[in-house]
Structures are given as C-alpha cells and as structure tokens.
C-alpha positions as CSV (number, residue, x, y, z in Angstrom):
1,X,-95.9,17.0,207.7
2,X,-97.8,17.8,204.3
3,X,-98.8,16.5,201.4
4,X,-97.7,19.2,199.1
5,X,-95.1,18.8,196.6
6,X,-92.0,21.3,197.0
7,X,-91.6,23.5,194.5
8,X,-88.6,22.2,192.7
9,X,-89.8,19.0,191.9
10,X,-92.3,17.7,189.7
11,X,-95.5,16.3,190.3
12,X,-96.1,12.5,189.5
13,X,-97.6,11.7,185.9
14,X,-101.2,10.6,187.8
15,X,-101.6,14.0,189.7
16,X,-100.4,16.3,186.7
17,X,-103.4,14.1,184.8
18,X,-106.1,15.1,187.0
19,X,-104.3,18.9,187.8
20,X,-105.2,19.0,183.9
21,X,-108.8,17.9,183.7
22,X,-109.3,20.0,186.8
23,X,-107.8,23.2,185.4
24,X,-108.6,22.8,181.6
25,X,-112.0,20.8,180.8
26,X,-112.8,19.9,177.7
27,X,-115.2,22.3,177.3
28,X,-112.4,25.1,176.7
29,X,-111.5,26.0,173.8
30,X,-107.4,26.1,172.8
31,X,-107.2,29.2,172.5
32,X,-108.8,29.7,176.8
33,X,-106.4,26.6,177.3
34,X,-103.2,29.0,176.5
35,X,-104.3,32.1,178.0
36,X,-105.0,30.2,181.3
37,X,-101.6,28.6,181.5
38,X,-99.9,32.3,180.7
39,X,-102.0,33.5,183.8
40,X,-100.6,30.4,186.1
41,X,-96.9,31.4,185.2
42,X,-96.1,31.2,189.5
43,X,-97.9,27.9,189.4
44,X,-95.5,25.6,190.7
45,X,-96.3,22.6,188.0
46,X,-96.7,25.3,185.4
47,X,-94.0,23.6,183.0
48,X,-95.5,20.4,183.4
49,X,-99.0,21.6,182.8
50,X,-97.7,23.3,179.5
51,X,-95.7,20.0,177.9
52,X,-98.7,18.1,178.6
53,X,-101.2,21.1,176.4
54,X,-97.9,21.1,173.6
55,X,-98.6,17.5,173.1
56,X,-102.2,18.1,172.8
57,X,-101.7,20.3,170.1
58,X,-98.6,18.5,168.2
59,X,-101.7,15.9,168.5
60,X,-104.2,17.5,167.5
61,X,-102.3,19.4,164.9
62,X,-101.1,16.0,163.2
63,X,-104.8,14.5,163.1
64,X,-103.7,11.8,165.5
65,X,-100.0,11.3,163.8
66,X,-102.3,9.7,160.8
67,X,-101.0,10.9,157.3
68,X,-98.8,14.3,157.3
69,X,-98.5,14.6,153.5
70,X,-102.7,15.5,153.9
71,X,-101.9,18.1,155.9
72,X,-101.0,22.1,154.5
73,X,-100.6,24.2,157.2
74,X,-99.4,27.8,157.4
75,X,-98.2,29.7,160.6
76,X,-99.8,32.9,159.7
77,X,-103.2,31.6,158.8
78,X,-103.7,28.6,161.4
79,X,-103.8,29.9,165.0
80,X,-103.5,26.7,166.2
81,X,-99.9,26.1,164.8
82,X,-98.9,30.0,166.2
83,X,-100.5,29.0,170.0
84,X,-98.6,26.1,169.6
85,X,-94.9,27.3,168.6
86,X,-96.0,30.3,171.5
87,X,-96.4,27.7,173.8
88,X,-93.1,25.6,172.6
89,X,-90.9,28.6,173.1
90,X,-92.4,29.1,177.0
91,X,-90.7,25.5,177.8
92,X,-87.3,24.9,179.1
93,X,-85.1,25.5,176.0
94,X,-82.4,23.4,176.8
95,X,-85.1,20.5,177.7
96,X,-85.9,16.8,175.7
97,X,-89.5,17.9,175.1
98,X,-88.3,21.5,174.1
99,X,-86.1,20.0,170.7
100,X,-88.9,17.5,170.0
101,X,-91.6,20.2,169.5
102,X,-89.1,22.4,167.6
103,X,-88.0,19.6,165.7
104,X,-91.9,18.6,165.1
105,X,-93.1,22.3,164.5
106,X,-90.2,23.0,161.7
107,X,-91.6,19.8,159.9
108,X,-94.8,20.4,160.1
109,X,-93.5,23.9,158.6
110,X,-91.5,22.4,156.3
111,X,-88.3,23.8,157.6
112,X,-86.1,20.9,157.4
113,X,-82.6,22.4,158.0
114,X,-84.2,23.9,161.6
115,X,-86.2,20.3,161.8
116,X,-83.2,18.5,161.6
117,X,-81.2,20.5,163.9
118,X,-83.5,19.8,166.7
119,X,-83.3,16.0,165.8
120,X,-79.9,16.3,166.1
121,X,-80.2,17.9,169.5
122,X,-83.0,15.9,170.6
123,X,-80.6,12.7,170.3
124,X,-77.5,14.2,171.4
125,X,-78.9,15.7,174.2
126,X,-81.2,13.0,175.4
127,X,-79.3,9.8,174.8
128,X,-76.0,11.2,175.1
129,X,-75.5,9.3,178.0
130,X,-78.5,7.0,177.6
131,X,-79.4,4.0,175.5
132,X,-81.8,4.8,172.7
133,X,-84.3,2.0,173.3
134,X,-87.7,1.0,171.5
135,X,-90.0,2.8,172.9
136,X,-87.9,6.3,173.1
137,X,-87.5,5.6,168.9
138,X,-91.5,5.3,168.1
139,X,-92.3,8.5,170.6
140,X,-89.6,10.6,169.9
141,X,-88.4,9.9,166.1
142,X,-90.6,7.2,164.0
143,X,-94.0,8.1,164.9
144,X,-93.9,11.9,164.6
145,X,-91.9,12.0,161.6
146,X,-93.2,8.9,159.7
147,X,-94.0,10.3,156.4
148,X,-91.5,12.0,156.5
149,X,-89.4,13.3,153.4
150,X,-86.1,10.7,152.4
151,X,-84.3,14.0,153.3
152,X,-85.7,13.8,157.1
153,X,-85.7,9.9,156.9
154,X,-82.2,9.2,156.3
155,X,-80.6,11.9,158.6
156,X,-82.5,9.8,161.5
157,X,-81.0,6.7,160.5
158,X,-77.7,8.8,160.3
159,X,-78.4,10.2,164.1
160,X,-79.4,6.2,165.2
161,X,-76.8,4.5,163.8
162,X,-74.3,7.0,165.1
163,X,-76.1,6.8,168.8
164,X,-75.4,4.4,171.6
165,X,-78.7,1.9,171.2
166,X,-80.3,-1.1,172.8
167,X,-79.2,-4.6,170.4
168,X,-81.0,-4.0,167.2
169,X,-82.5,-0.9,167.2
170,X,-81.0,0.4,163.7
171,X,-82.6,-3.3,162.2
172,X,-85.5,-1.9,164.0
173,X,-85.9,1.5,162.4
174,X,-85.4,-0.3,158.7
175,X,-88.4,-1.9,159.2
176,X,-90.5,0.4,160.4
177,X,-89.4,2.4,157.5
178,X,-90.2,0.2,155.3
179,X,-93.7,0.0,157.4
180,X,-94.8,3.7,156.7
181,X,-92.9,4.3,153.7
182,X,-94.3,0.8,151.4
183,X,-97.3,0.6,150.0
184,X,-96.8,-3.3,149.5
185,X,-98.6,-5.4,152.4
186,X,-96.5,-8.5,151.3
187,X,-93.2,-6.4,151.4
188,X,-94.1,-5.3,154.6
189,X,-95.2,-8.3,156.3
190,X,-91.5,-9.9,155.1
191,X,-89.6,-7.2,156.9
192,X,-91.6,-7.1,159.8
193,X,-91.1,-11.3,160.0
194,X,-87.3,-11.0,159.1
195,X,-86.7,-8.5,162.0
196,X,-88.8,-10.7,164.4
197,X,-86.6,-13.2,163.5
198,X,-83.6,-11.8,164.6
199,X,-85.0,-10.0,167.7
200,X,-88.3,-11.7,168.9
201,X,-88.6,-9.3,172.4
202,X,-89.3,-5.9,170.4
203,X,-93.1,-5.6,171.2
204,X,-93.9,-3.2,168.3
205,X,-93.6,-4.9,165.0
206,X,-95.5,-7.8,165.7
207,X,-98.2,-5.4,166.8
208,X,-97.9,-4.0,163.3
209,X,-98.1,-7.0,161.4
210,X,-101.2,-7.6,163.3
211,X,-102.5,-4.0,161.8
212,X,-101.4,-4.9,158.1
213,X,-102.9,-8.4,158.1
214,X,-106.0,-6.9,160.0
215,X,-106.2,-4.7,156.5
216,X,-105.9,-7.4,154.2
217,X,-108.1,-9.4,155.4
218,X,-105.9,-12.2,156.8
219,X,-108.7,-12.4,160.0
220,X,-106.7,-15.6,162.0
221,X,-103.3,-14.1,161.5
222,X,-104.4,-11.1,162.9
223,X,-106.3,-12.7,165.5
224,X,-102.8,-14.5,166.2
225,X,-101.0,-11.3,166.5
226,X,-103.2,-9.3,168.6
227,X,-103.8,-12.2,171.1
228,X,-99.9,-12.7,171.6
229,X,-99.5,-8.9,172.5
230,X,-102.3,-7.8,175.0
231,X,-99.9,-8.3,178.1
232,X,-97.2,-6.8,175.9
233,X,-99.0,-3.8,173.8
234,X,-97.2,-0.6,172.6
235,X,-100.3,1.0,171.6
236,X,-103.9,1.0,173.1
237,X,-105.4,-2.0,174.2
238,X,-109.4,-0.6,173.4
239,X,-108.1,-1.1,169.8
240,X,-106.9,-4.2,169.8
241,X,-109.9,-5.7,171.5
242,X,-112.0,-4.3,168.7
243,X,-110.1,-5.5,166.1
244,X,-109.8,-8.8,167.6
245,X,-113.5,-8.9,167.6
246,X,-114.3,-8.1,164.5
247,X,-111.6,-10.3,163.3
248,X,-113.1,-13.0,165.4
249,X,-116.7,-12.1,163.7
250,X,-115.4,-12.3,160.1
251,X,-114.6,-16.0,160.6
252,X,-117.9,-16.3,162.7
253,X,-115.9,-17.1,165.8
254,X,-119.0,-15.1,167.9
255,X,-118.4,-16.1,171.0
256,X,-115.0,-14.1,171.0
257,X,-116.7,-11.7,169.0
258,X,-118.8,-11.1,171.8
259,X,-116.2,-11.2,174.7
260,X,-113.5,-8.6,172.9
261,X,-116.2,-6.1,172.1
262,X,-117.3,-6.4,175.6
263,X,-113.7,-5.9,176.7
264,X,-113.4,-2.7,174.3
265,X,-116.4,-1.4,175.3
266,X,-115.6,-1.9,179.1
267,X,-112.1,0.0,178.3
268,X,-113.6,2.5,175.9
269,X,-117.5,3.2,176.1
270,X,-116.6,6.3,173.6
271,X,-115.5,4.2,170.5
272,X,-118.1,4.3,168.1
273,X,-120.2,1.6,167.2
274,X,-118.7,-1.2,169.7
275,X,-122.3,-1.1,171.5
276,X,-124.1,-1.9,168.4
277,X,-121.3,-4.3,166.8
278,X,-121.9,-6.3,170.1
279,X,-125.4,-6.2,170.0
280,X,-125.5,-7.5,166.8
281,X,-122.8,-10.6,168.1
282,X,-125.2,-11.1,170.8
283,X,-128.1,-11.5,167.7
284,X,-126.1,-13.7,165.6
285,X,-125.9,-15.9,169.0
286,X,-130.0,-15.7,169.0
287,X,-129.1,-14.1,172.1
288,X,-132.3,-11.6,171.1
289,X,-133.3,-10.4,174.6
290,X,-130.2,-9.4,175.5
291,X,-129.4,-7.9,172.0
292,X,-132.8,-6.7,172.1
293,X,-131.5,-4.1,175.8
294,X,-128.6,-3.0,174.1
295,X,-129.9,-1.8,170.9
296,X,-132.3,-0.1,173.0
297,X,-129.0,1.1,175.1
298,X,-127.9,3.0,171.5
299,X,-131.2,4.7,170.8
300,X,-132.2,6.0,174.3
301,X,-128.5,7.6,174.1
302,X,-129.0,8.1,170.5
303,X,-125.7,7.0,169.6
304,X,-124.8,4.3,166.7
305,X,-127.6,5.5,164.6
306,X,-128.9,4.7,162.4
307,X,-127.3,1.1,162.6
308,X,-128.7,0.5,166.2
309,X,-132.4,1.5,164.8
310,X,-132.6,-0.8,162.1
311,X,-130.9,-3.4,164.3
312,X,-133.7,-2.9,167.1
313,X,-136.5,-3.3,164.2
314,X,-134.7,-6.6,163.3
315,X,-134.5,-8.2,166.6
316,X,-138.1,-7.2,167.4
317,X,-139.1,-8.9,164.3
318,X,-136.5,-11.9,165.7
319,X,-138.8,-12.1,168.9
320,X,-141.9,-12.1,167.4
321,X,-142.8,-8.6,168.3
322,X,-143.9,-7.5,164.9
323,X,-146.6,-4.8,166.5
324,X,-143.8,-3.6,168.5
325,X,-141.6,-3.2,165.4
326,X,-144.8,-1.6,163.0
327,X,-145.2,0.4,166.0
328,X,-141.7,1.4,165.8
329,X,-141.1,2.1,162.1
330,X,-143.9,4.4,162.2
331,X,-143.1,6.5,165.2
332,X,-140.4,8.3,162.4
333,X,-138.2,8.8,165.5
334,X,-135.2,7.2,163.6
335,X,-134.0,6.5,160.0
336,X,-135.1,2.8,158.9
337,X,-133.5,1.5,156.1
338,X,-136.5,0.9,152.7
339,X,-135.6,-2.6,152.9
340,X,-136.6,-2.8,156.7
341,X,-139.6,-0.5,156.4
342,X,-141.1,-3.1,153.4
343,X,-140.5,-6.3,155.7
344,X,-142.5,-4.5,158.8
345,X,-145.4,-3.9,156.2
346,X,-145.8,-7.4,155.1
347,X,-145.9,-8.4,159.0
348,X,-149.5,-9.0,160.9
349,X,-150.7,-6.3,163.3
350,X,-149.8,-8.7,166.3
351,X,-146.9,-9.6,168.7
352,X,-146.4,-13.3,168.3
353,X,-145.7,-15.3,171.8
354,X,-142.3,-17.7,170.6
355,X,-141.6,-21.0,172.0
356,X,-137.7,-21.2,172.8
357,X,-137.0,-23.4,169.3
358,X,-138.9,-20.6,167.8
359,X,-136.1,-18.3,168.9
360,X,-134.1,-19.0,165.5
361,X,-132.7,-16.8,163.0
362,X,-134.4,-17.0,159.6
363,X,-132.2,-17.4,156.5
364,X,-132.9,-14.3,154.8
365,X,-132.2,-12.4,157.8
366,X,-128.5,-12.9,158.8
367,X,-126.2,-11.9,155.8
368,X,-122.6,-11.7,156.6
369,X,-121.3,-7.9,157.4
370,X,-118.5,-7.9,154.8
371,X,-118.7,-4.7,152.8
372,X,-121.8,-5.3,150.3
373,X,-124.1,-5.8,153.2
374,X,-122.2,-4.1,156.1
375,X,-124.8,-0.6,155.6
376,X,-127.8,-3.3,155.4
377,X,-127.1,-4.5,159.0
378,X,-125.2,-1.8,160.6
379,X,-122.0,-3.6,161.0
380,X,-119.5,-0.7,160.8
381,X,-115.9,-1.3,159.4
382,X,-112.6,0.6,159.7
383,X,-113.1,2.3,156.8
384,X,-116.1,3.8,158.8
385,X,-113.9,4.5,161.8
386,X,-111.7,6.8,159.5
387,X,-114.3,8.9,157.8
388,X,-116.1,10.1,161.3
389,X,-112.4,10.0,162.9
390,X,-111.2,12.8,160.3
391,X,-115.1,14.4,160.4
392,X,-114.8,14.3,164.4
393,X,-111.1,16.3,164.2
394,X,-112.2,18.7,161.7
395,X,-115.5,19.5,163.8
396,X,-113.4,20.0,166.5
397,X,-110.8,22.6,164.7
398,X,-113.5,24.9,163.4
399,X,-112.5,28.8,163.2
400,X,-115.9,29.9,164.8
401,X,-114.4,29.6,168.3
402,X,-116.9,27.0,169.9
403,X,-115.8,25.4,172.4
404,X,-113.1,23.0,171.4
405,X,-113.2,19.1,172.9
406,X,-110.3,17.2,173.8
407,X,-107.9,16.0,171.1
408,X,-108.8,12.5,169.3
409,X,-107.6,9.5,172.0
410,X,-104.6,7.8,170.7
411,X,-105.9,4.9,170.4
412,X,-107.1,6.4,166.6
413,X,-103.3,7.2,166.5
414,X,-102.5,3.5,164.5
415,X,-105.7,1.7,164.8
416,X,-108.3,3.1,162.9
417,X,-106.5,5.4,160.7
418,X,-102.9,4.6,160.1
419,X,-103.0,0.8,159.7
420,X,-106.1,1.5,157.0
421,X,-104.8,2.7,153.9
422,X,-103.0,0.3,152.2
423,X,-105.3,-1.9,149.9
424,X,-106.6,-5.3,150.1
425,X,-105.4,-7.6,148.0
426,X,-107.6,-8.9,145.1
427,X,-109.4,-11.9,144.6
428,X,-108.4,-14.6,141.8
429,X,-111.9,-14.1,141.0
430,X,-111.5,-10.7,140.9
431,X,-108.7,-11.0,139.0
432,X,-109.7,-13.3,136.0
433,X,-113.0,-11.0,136.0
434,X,-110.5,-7.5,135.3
435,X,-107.8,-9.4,133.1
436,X,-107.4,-8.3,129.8
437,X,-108.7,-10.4,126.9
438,X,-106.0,-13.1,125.5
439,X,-104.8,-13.2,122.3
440,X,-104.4,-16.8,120.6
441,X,-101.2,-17.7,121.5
442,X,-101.4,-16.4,125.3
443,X,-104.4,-18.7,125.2
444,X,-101.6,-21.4,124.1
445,X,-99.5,-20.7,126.9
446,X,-101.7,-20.4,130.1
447,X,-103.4,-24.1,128.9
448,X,-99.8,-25.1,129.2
449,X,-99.0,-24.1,132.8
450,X,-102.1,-22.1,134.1
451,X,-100.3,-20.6,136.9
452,X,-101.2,-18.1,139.9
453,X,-100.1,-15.0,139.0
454,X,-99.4,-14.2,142.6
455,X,-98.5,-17.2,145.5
456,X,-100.8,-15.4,148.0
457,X,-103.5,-16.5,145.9
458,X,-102.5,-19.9,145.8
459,X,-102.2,-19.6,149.7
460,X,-105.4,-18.0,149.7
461,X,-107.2,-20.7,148.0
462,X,-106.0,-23.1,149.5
463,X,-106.3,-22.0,152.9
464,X,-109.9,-21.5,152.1
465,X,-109.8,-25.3,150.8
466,X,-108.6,-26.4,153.9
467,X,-110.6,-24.0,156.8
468,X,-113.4,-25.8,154.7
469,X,-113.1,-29.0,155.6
470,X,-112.0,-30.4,152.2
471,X,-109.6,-32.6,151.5
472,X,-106.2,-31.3,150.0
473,X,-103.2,-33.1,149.3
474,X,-105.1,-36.4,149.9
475,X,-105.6,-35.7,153.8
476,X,-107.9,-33.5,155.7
477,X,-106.0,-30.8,157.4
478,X,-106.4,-28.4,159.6
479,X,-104.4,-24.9,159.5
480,X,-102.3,-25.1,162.9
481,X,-103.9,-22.5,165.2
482,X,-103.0,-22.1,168.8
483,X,-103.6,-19.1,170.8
484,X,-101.6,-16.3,169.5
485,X,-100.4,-18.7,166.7
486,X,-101.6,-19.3,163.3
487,X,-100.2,-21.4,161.1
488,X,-100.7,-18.9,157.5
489,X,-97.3,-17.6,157.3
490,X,-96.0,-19.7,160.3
491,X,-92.7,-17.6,161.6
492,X,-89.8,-19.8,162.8
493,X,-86.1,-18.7,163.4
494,X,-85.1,-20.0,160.2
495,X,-87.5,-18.7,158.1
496,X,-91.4,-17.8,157.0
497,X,-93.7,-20.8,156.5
498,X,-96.4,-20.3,154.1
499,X,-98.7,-22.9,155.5
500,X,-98.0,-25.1,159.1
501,X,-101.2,-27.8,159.4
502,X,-101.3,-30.6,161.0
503,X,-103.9,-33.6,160.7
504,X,-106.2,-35.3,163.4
505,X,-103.1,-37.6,164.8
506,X,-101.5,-34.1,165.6
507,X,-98.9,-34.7,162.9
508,X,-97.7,-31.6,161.0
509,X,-97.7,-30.7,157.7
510,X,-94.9,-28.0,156.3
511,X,-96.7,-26.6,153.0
512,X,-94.5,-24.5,151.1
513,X,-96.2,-23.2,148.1
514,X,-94.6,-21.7,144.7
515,X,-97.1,-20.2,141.8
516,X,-94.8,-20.7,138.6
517,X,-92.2,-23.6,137.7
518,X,-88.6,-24.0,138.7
519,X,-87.8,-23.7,142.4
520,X,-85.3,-26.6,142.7
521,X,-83.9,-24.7,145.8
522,X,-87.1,-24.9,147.3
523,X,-85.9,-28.6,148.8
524,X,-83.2,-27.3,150.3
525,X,-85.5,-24.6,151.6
526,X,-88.2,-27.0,152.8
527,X,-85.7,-30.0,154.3
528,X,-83.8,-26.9,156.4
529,X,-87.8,-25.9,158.1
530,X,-88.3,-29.5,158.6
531,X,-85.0,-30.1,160.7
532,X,-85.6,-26.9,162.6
533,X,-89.0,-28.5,163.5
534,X,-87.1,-31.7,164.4
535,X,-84.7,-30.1,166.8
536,X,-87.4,-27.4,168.2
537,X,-88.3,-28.3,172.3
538,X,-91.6,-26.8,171.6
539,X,-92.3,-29.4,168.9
540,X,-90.2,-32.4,170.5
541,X,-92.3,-35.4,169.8
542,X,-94.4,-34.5,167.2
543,X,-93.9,-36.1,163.5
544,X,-93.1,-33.2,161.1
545,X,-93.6,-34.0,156.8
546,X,-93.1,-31.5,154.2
547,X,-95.4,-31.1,151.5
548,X,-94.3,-29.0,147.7
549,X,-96.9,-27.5,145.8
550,X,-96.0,-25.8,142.7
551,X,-96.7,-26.0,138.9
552,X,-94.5,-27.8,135.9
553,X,-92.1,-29.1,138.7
554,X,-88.3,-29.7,137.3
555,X,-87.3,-33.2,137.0
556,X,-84.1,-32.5,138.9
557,X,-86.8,-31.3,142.0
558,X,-88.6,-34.4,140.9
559,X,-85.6,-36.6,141.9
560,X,-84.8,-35.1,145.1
561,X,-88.3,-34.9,146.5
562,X,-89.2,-38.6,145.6
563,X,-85.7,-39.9,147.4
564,X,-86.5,-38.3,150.4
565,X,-89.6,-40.0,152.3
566,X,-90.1,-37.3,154.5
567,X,-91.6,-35.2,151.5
568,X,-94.4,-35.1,148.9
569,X,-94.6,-33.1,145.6
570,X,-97.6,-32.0,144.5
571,X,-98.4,-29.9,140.9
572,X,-101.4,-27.4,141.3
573,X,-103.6,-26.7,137.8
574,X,-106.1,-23.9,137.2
575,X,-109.1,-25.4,135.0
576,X,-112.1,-24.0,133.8
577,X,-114.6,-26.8,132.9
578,X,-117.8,-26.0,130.8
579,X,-121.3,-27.1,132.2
C-alpha cells in the first residue's frame, strides 16, 4: 500500500495547506510565486495549488475585502492585477472558483456586464442543483462584492431570489445590504435585530451587530454579542477575543480583560499590540511583576513600541524601582514619552524595597485608555489597528520587487478594518456644546418640553444613570446582563427592547423609552412585550412590570397607563440649573 494520493483526486484542505507553505514561503515575492506554479504544470495538485495563490491575490488585491471604492487599479499598470487574471485563466474554466475570480477580477476592473455574467454563472452553475446557504452567500457573493455599485447589488438579489435557497436567505442578503451599504449604526442595528427575529440560527448577523455596537461604543452589548458566538463564529475567533477584551476593559471588567487578550494572544501572537494591551490589564490589576515580564517580553522583541517602553518605565516606577527606571530613560534605547521622562527626573537615585500594601496604583498614574489618553499609556485602539493594517499592505505591494510576505490574515478582513468606519455617535454633551445659538422664541419652546433630540441619548443617559448605582424611576436597577445577554436593546421575538433591568428581588423592569411627546401606541407596544415575557419558559416565574418614559405624555396615554397596574409612566425633563 501507499500513502500517495492518485492523481485524479485532490488532496485534502490540511495537506494542500502545508504543500503551500512548503513550496511558496513567505519570503517569495508574487511574482516567484507564479512563475513557480507555471514550472509545476505536471504537479499532480497543481490546480489546487493555484486556487489557493488566486485567492491570495483576490486578497491581497482587495486590501483584505475592506473598502473597494478606495481602491483604483488598472491592468496595464498593476502587475499584480495582470499575474492575477494570468493565473485565473490557467484554472478549470468551466469550474466554481473559475466564474468567482472572473466575476471578482471584471469588478475590480469595473467591467460590470462581464462581472455580472460570471455571477450569473457562478450561481447557475454552482447551486443549480444545490441550496444556496449562508455561508456559500458571504464567500461567494456579499463579501467580495460589498460595495458594490446598485447596478452589481441588485442583479445579486435578482440571481438569489430567483435561486433555490436555504429558509430566509433573500431576508438575509437585505440585511447585510443594508450592513455595508448604511452609514446609520441605528438603521443598521434595526435590520440586523428584525432579521434575527425571524431567523435566530443564521450565525452572521449577530456577529455583525457585535462589530457595529463594538464601534459605537455600546461595550456590554458588544460584549453580549461576541460571547454568544465563539462556539458559533463566521469570522475569526483571534478578533473576537480582542475585541471582547478591550470591550471588557472600557467598563473596567479586568479580569476578562485579562483572560480574552490572553486567549487572542494564544490564537494569534502576530496581532499587534495584544502583548502590551495585556500587560497593561495585568498593571491595572497591580499585577506589576508579571506586567513588569511582559513589557519586557515587547522590548527584547522590540515589538509594541513605543507603547511597551513607556509602559515598562511606568511599572518600574509602580514597583519602586525608580533607579531602574532613571537608568532606563537614559539608556535612549527607546522613545519615552516628555511626560514620562519629567516624572523619572523628579524620582530619587534609589530603588525603593515595597511592602505588599505598598504595591498600589497612585491616582495620577492610571487614566482610563479612551482616546484623549490612549497615546499617554499605550493603549492602542481600532482606529490604530487600521492605520498600520493599510501601512502593513502597502509595504507589502511595493514595486521595488523585495520580497513580498504573505497576504494580511483574514481576521483584518471585518475586524479591524471593515466594522471601523462608521462614526460614533455623539454625546448630549457634545451636542449642546456644537448646537447652534437659539433665538428667543426657540428658547420659548425647548423650556416647554426640553426634549432629547435623539432616544439613544436618552437611553444613553440613563443607562449610565443606572450602571451607576443611582436610583431611577424610584428603584435601584440593574441593566439585565447574563452571559451573552445584555439587557440595552433587549431582542425578543416580538420586538426590540430598549432597556430590560431587573431589581435585587430579580423582578424585571421593561423600559421603553420615547424622546418627544405623543406615543399613545407605545402601550399597546409595551403591554404586547410584557405578555411575551409572561408566556416566555425562559422567564416562567419571574414578575415582569413595564415602565414608560417619555416627555409631555398625552392624557389619553395618561388614562391607559394609570388603569393598568402592571405599568408606570414616567416624564423625563432636561434642566440646566445655575450655581
């Protein structure tokens, strides 16, 4: 017997992996890559070996699939785009991966009447016979063509809706259109809830919501997402163990902090910055001595600089080694931040033996990392991620002919590129310190009602109210967390709650918040959530109350809410009190 594989049959995924990195390092340069494939035409996995480099380059070629529209390419000036249509027409012709290049290259080219033609046979060809599922529509049709023009857009939904697919897969290509084509978070997160609603076992949008509220900011929702899908995760699980602990560190959770950047890091020792992020978890801990080896870790392998230097400095200074950190400084080996170098100065000549209750962070030392005081303390952010992302890729496709490295992981494919650009949402402090000046009878009418001008502001502050500790609504609640649940824009089959709490007797609290006047539906609304809660299994037991807050309430509202015991109304006002 032998162990080789015959001829006509291809090798497993595993062995065509490590035939790859055995054959084509990533020391070779793209252009080596191709001629070396031409010169193994007899090999017998030859065909396999050459889908796997076309997807290297579609990869490559697309920045990671991050924004197309940034991208203005031309065959006859980019050799990259030529080797890569060379290498297309080598494949089968007649093959799935053969129309999905074409289909990919004549976008990229902007030759949508050939781009679409190879969608068409792409779907035709592939699924004639198959179901199109969720995964097949995010490799093969949503991903790759995501910014795509309407005119590309709506002949996929044409070729879906005409196609044999798993239950809701045209619902499911609405919303991710409305994902990569809206530049509205709160439109987004609706569509993305709605759909869940109807079809709770697709895996992917809930990992998206997880990315948009990652970006605005909403740290416990995203927290909630990305813990319900790491046994269930379309994209790369280093990610989401990164953003889960960074989440986890912007409500000072550090504990999880700690344990998810140890988790990325153990996945993905590559991703910049984890070792120094967790580091720094370990230092908000007081865990110094352990910080203290890891920060070390960084500069002996010179990597996270110049965060991990000043970082080092700080925990030397933590520990009482303040010769050790003059010592340091002025060795000039790394970058120290002014503010660092002044501190050292003022600092005796001598290392300083702590008792254990010694061991304590100073005030003036731990600032939060948001992103005033992120560059003080080395703390990098997603925004960070993206900058030396696009610097890496561009580094990597320079003309000189250096030798190339592999293509950017995937994992920078939706987490630390994509899922960035939309903007957070402002403040209300922010947004009475940019309003335009009143004239006397606006001034008249917002002492009337003085209304949020948006509800997630309203839900915003009083979220913060509550995660607090301070009393709202004449209780102390608690926002309903569980483990991948949070209970800010609660999703139940019947509809989106904006807040779910409960109180210390385990009761809970439906909170439905509206910014302006009106809203007599909203009982209706709120008595339909409440008898969902009342019939739900998961819930069985527990008393359920609802809760109205809204300003200039209707007396009709009035009427209904104060005949029904199960409910309370309250009217929110905006006031500014002179001191």
């Amino acid at each position: 017997m032998t162990n080789s594989t015959p001829s006509n049959q291809p090798l497993p995924t595993p062995s065509i992996e490590a035939l790859y990195s055995q054959e084509f390092p990533d020391t070779m340069s793209f252009d080596a890559i191709s001629a070396k494939l031409d010169s193994m035409r007899s090999h017998p996995a030859i065909a396999q070996l050459r889908q796997k480099f076309c997807y290297q380059l579609a990869f490559v070629l697309t920045d990671g699939f991050a924004q197309y529209e940034q991208i203005s390419l031309e065959m006859e000036e980019d050799s990259l785009l030529k080797s890569f249509y060379e290498n297309i027409k080598k494949l089968d012709a007649v093959s799935t991966d053969s129309f999905f290049f074409k289909a990919f290259y004549f976008y990229l080219q902007k030759e949508y009447n050939k781009c679409k033609g190879n969608i068409h046979k792409l779907c035709h060809v592939q699924w004639k016979q198959d179901i199109l599922k969720e995964d097949q529509v995010l490799d093969y049709l949503l991903v790759p063509f995501q910014n795509a023009p309407d005119e590309i857009w709506n002949f996929i939904m044409d070729e879906v809706n005409s196609m044999h697919c798993e239950e809701g897969i045209p619902e499911f290509c609405k919303a991710l259109s409305l994902y990569y084509r809206s530049r509205d978070n709160d439109v987004i997160i609706e569509g993305l809830l709605a759909f869940m609603r109807k079809f709770p076992d697709y895996r992917a949008p809930n990992e998206l919501l997880g990315y948009t509220y990652y970006n605005m900011s909403m740290w416990n929702n995203a927290i909630a997402c990305f813990e319900r899908v790491q046994q269930e995760y379309y994209f790369f699980l280093e990610d989401i163990y990164w953003m889960l602990a960074w989440s986890n560190g912007k409500i000072k959770n550090y504990a999880d902090e700690e344990k998810y950047y140890r988790m990325s890091y153990q996945l993905a020792p590559d991703i910049p910055f984890t070792l120094n992020n967790l580091a720094y978890s370990l230092y908000k801990q007081k865990k110094y001595l352990e910080a203290k080896e890891l920060f070390r870790q960084c500069l002996d392998a010179k990597k996270d600089l110049p965060y991990a230097a000043n970082n080092y400095v700080r925990v030397l200074i933590a520990l009482g080694r303040n010769a050790d950190a003059k010592k340091f400084v002025n060795s000039k080996k790394f970058k120290i931040a002014k503010a660092i170098q002044e501190r050292v100065k003022r600092l005796d000549d001598h290392n300083v033996r702590l008792n254990k209750k010694d061991l304590s962070v100073k005030s003036d030392t731990i600032i939060e990392s948001d992103s005033d005081t992120a560059d003080l303390f080395g703390i990098t952010s997603s925004e960070d991620e993206i900058k030396r992302c696009q610097q890496y890729t561009n580094n990597r496709l320079s003309e000189n002919g250096a030798k190339c490295q592999q293509p950017l992981k995937k994992r920078q494919l939706e987490s630390k590129i994509k899922h960035q650009r939309f903007s957070n949402e402002r403040s209300l402090e922010g947004e009475i310190k940019h309003s335009q000046p009143l004239n006397e009878r606006q001034l008249e009418a917002t002492a009337k009602h003085r209304q949020f001008s948006k509800e997630k502001l309203l839900e915003e502050e009083l979220t913060a109210r509550i995660e607090s500790g301070m009393q709202v609504f004449g209780k102390y609640l608690k926002v309903y967390k569980r483990k991948g649940e949070y209970g800010r824009q609660y999703n139940i089959p019947v509809g989106r709650l904006d807040l779910l709490c409960e109180d210390a007797n385990g009761n809970l609290y439906v909170v439905e918040l509206k910014k302006d006047s009106g809203y007599d539906d909203v009982y209706e609304q709120i008595t339909q959530y409440l008898a969902w809660f009342e019939q739900s299994e998961k819930f069985k037991g527990k008393k359920v109350y609802g809760i109205i807050c809204l300003n200039h309430p209707t007396q009709e509202l009035l009427s209904k809410v104060h005949a029904d015991k199960r409910i309370r109304i309250f009217e929110y006002q905006i006031s500014y009190t002179e001191l």
